[in-house]
C-alpha positions, -999 to 999 in steps of 0.1 A, spaced: 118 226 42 100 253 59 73 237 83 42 250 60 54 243 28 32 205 28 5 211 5 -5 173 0 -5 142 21 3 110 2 -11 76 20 4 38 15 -25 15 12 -16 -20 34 -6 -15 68 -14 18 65 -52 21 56 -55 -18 63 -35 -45 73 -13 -72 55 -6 -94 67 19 -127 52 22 -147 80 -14 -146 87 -25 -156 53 2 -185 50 -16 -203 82 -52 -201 71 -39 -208 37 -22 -238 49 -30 -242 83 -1 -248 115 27 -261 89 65 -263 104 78 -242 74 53 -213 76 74 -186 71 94 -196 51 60 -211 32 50 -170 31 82 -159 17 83 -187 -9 46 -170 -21 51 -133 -11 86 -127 -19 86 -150 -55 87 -131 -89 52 -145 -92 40 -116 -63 62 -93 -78 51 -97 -117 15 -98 -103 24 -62 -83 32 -49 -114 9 -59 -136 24 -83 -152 1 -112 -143 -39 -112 -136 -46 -128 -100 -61 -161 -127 -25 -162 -148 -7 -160 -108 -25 -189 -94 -16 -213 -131 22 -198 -123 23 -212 -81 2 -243 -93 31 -251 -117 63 -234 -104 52 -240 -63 34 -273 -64 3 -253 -52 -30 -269 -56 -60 -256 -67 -78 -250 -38 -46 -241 -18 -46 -209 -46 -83 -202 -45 -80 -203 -4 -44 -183 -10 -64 -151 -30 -95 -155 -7 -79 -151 25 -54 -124 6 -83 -102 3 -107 -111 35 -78 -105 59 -75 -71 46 -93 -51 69 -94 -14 78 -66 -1 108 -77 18 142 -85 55 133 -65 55 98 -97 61 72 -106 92 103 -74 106 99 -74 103 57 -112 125 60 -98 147 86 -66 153 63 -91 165 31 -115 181 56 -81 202 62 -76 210 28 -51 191 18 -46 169 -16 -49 135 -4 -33 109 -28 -25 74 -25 8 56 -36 8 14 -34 23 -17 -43 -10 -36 -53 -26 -63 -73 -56 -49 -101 -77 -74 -79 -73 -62 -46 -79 -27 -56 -108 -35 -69 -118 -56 -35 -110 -26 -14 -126 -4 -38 -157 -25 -39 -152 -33 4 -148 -1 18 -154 34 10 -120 56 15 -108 51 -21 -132 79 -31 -113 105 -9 -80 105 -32 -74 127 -50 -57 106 -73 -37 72 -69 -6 56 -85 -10 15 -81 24 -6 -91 3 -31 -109 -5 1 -134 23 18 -136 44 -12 -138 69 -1 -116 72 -11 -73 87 11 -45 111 21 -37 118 25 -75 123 69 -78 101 63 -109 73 56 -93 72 85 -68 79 106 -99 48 90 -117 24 104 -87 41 133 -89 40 142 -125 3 130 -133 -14 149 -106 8 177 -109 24 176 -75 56 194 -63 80 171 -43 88 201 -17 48 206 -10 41 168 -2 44 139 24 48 104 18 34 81 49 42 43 45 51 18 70 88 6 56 114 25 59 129 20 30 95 31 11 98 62 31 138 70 20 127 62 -15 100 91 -14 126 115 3 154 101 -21 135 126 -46 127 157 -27 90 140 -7 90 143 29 82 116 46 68 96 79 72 57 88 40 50 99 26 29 134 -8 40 138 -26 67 131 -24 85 168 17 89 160 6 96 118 -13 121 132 14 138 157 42 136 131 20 154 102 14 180 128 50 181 135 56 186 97 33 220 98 -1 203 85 -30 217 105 -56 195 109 -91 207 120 -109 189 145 
């Protein structure tokens, strides 16, 4: 790929924009158990996340599914989604880079694995959601990454060319799903080294 082919810039939403964080959650959840990771993958990693990721399940219909199928109580579930959405706050310099991105004249797109609920608490929290261009969320599309599908998906309904577009997320294997079908792509840290490795890629960012 010739360094200024990128034509749009393509941002994952947690740990990318703002953090997520399992572990975290788990012990204000449930406080300094013995089993706490094991107590995060049991919530985070269960078919329960994942049908509520795509869609499948509202946040109410998730909580009735890890009362019944993980012994949860109640208030363990309303604490679970509260602290799910309060601990999601923004990264060091990332919603900067996004407006410096668009200010560029780039697209500026977002691609996430996400809950209808939490999009709508970041949407309602913060103010970067306005500077996509478009989005694809899992929980509409019904589909997770690193399915090719759903990279397709963004591509196809905003009209975007795989050769003129970069994927930034901050697994791997997110990122070799997005090159798997023709996106470029960067692992991200922080948004100093996003920053460096866009400009590496040939996107000239104004100051």
């Amino acid at each position: 790929m010739s360094a200024n082919e990128i034509k749009n810039v393509v941002f994952d939403v947690g740990n990318v924009i703002v953090r997520w964080a399992p572990l975290e959650i788990a012990r204000l959840t449930f406080g300094d158990i013995n089993d706490l990771e094991s107590r995060a993958r049991s919530i985070f990693q269960s078919a329960i996340w994942l049908d509520l990721n795509k869609g499948f399940l509202s946040e109410s219909e998730a909580k009735l599914r890890y009362q019944r199928e993980l012994k949860l109580s109640p208030l363990e579930c309303d604490r679970l989604f509260y602290y799910v959405k309060q601990t999601q706050i923004l990264l060091h310099g990332s919603v900067e880079l996004i407006e410096r991105v668009k200010r560029s004249g780039y697209g500026v797109y977002a691609l996430t694995d996400n809950v209808v609920e939490i999009v709508e608490y970041l949407k309602k929290t913060y103010e970067f959601w306005p500077l996509f261009d478009g989005a694809a969320v899992s929980a509409e599309l019904g589909m997770l990454k690193p399915q090719p599908e759903i990279y397709q998906a963004l591509l196809s309904e905003n009209n975007l060319k795989a050769s003129e577009t970069v994927f930034i997320d901050d697994m791997p294997y997110n990122v070799k799903g997005a090159e798997a079908v023709g996106i470029s792509g960067i692992q991200f840290v922080d948004a100093e080294q996003c920053q460096n490795a866009l400009q590496r890629l040939g996107v000239h960012l104004k100051e």
